[in-house]
N, C-alpha and C positions, 0 to 999 in steps of 0.2 A: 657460733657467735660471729666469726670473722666473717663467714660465707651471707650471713645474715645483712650485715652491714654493709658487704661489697652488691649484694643487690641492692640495698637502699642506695648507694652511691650512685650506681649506674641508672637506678631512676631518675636520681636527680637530676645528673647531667642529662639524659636524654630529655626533660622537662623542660631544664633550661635552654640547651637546643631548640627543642621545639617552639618556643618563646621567642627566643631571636628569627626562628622561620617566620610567625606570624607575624610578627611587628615588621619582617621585610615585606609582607603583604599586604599590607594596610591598604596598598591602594584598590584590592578586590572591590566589587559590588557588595558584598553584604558577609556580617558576623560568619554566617553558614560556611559562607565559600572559604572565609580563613582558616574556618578552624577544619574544615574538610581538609582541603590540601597539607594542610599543615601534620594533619594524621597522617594522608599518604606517605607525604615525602619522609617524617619520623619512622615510619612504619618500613619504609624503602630503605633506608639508610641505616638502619639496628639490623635491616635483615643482611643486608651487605660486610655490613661490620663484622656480625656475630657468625654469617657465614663460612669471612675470611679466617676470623681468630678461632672457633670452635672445630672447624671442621677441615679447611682445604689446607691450613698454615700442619695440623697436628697428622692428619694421615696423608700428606704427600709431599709437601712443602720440607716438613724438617727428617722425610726421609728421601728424600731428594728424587721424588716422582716427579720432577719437573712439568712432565709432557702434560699428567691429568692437572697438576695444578693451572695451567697456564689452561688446561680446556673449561676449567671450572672457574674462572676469572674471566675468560671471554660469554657462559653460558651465564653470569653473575649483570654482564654488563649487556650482554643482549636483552635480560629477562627486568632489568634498569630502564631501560628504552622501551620495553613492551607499557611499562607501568608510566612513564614519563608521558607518554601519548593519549593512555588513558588518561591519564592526570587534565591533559589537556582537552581532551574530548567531551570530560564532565566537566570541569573549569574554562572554557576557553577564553583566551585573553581578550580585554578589549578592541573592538575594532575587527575581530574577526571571528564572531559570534553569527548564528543565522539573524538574529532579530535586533543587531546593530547596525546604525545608519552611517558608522563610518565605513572609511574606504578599507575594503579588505589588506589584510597582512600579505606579503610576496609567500607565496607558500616555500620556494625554495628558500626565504631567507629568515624563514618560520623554521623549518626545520634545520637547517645550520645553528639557530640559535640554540633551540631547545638542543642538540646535539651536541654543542659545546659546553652547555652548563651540565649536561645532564652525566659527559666525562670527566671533566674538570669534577661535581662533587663528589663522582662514584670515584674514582682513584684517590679521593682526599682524605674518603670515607675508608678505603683499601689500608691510604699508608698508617690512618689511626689505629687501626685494628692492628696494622704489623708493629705498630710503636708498641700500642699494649699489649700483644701478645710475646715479643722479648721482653717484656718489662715482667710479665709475671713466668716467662720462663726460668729468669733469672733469678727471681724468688724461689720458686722451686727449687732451683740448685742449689742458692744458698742454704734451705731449708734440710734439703737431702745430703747435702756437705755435711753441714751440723750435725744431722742423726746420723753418719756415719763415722765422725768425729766421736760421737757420743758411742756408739757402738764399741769404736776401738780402744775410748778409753777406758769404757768396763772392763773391756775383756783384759784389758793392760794389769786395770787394777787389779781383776781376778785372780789373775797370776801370780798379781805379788803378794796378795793378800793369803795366796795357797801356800806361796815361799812360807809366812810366818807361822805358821799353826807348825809345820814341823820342826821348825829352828827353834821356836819356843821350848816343845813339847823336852827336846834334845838336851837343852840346857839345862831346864830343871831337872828333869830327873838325872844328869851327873851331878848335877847340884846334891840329889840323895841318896844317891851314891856314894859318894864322897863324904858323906853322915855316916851311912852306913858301914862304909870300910871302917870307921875308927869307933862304931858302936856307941854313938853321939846319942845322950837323951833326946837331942831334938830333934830326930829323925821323923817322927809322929807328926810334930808341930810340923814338919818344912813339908811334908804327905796334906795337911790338913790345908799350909798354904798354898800348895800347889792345885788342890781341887777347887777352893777358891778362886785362883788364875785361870783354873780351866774353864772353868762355869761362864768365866769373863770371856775370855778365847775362842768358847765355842758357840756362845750364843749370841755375842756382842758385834764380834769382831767381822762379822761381815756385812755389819750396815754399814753405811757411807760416812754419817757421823754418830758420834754418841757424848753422852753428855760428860764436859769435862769430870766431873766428880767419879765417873765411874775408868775415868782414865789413873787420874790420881790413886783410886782405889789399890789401882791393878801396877801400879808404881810402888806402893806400900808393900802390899805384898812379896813382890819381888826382891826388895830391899831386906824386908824381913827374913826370907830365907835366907839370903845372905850373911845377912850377920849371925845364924843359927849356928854357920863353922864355927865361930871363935867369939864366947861370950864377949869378950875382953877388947872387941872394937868399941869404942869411941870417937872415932874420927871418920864417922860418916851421916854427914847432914842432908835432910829433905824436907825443906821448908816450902808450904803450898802455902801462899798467902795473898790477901785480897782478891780472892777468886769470887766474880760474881757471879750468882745463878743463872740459871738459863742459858750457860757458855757448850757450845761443843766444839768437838772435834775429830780429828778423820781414828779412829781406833790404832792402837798399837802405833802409833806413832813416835812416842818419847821414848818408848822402852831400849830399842836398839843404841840411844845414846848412853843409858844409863849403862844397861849390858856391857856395853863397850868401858865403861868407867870401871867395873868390876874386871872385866877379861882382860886387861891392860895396866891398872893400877897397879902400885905399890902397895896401896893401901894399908895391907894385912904387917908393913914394918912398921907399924907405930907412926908417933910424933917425928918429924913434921909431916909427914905423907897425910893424904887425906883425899877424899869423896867428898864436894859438895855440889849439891841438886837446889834448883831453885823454882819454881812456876808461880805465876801470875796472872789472872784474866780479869782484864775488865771487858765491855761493850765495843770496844774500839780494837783491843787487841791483846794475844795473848803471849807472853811471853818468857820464856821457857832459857834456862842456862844450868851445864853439867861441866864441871872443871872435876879434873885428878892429876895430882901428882904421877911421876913416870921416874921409875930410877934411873940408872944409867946404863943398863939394858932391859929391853921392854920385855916387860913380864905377862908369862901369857897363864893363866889361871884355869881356866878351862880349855883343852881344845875341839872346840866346836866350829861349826862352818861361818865362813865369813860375810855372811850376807847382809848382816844387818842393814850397816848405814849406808848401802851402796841402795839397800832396796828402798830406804824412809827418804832416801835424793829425789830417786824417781817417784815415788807416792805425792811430796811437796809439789812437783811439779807439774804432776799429773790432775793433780786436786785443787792446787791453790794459785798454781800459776806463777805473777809477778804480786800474790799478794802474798807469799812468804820469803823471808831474809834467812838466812842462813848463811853464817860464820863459822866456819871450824880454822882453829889457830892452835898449836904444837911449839912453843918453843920455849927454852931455861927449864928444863925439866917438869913443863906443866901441858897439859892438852885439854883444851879451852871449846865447849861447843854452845853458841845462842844462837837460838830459833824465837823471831818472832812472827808470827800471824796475826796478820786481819782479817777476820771472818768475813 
C-alpha cells in the first residue's frame, strides 16, 4: 500500500515538474515542440535522479567506492550533454535553425550556454536525489531500529514470561503440600484449583494480552487456595468492581502483588491484620490496589523464589512504558501496592 502510493507521489511531482518545464517554454514555435522537449528533459532528469538514488548512492556511494561513484557521475553527466544536444538538434533555438532568417547564434556562445544550464540542472537534479535518498535511508533505520527494538522486547518478555510458569507452578503446589502435611479435607479442592490456574498458565499466559476477566478469574483462584489452610480466615478481601468489558491486559501481571500479600502478611493472626485486594477497569484505565498488614517481624509463609515483583517491574515497563504508575509504599506496619494502567 505504502510502496503504492510512493509511486503515485513521485508521479506527481515529476508532472508537476514537467509542467513548470513547459510553461518555461512557451516561447517555442508550436504545442509539438513544448511538449517534446519537455518529455525529454523530464525523461533526462528522473533518469539522473533515479540513477543517482537507486543505483550509484546504494552499491558504491554508501559503501565508500568513492572512485566508481565519481566515474558513474561524470558518465551520468557526459551521457546529459549527449542528450542536451540532441535536444537541441530536433529543437533548435530560435535564430539558429536552417530555415530561419535571423542572424545565426555564436556557436561558441551556443555551447557555453547550453553547457551551463545543462550543469547547473544535472547537479541540482544529483543533490535532490541525495536529499531523498538520506531522507529514506533514514526511514529505514528508523524502521529497522524499531523491529529490532521490537525483537528485543519479545525476547525480554519471553524470558520473563518463562520465569512465571515455574515460580507459579512452585508455590501452589507447597501450597498442597502444606494441605497435605496436616491431611486437610481440602486438599482435593486446592488440586482442583490448581488445574484451573494451570489451564490459565498454560494456555493463556503467553499471549501479550488477555481479557481482564480471565485475569481476575486466575486471582480468585489463587485466593481460594489460600484460604483452604485455615477455614476460619476472614479477613481477606477481593473486590473486582466496575470492570468494564472488553478490558485487557498483559497476563499474570497482578498475581506476583497478591503472592507477595500472602508470603509476607500477618494475615493468618486474626483481627486487626488483614489482606485487602481491589481492581477496577474502566475505557480509560485500569486500576489495581493490594494493601496487608506486616507484624513486627516480617513473616515469610512460604519459602519460595523471589522473583515475583522484581519481574511484573520489568514486564510494566516493557509493555506499557510511561503508560503505567506504580507505587509501592511500606510503612506503620502496612505495605501498600497501586498500579494503575492505561491501555
Amino acid at each position: 500500500m505504502n510502496t503504492t502510493i510512493n509511486k503515485w507521489i513521485h508521479l506527481l511531482v515529476w508532472a508537476i515538474y514537467g509542467l513548470i518545464l513547459g510553461l518555461a517554454n512557451t516561447h517555442s514555435s508550436s504545442l509539438g515542440e513544448v511538449v517534446g522537449k519537455t518529455l525529454i528533459l523530464v525523461t533526462l532528469h528522473a533518469g539522473i535522479f533515479y540513477a543517482n538514488a537507486l543505483v550509484l548512492m546504494p552499491r558504491y556511494f554508501d559503501k565508500k567506492k568513492y572512485l566508481p561513484y565519481a566515474l558513474g557521475i561524470l558518465l551520468i553527466i557526459a551521457a546529459s550533454f549527449a542528450v542536451f544536444f540532441l535536444l537541441h538538434s530536433l529543437y533548435p533555438p530560435p535564430g539558429h535553425g536552417p530555415e530561419s532568417h535571423r542572424v545565426p547564434l555564436n556557436p561558441f556562445r551556443f555551447f557555453l550556454k547550453v553547457s551551463m544550464f545543462n550543469v547547473f540542472s544535472s547537479f541540482s537534479i544529483l543533490a535532490l536525489s541525495l536529499l531523498w535518498y538520506n531522507y529514506q535511508e533514514k526511514n529505514r533505520e528508523e524502521k529497522r531500529s524499531l523491529a529490532l527494538k521490537g525483537q528485543n522486547l519479545e525476547a525480554d518478555l519471553s524470558q520473563l514470561r518463562a520465569q512465571i510458569n515455574p515460580h507459579f507452578l512452585f508455590n501452589a503446589l507447597n501450597n498442597i503440600y502444606s494441605l497435605s502435611l496436616s491431611h486437610s479435607e481440602n486438599t482435593s479442592d486446592a488440586i482442583f484449583s490448581l488445574s484451573q490456574m494451570m489451564r490459565y498458565v498454560l494456555f493463556e499466559s503467553s499471549a501479550k494480552f488477555v481479557p481482564l476477566e480471565k485475569e481476575v478469574s486466575y486471582l480468585n483462584n489463587f485466593i481460594a487456595m489460600q484460604k483452604l489452610k485455615d477455614d476460619s480466615l476472614d479477613n481477606i478481601f477481593f473486590d473486582a468492581v466496575d470492570l468494564e468489558p472488553g478490558l485487557k491486559i498483559a497476563p499474570m501481571l497482578l498475581i506476583p502483588f497478591v503472592e507477595n500479600c500472602f508470603k509476607h502478611g500477618n494475615y493468618t493472626q486474626g483481627d486487626p491484620a488483614f489482606i485487602r485486594i481491589r481492581l477496577s477497569g474502566t475505557g480509560k484505565s485500569i486500576e489495581f490496589s493490594c494493601e496487608n498488614t506486616l507484624g513486627e517481624q516480617v513473616t515469610v509463609h512460604d519459602e519460595v523464589g523471589g522473583i515475583g515483583i522484581e519481574n511484573v517491574i520489568k514486564r510494566l515497563k516493557l509493555i506499557y512504558g510511561d503508560k503505567a504508575d506504580l507505587i509501592i509504599n511500606q510503612n506503620e506496619g502496612r505495605f501498600l501496592v497501586i498500579l494503575k494502567i492505561r491501555p
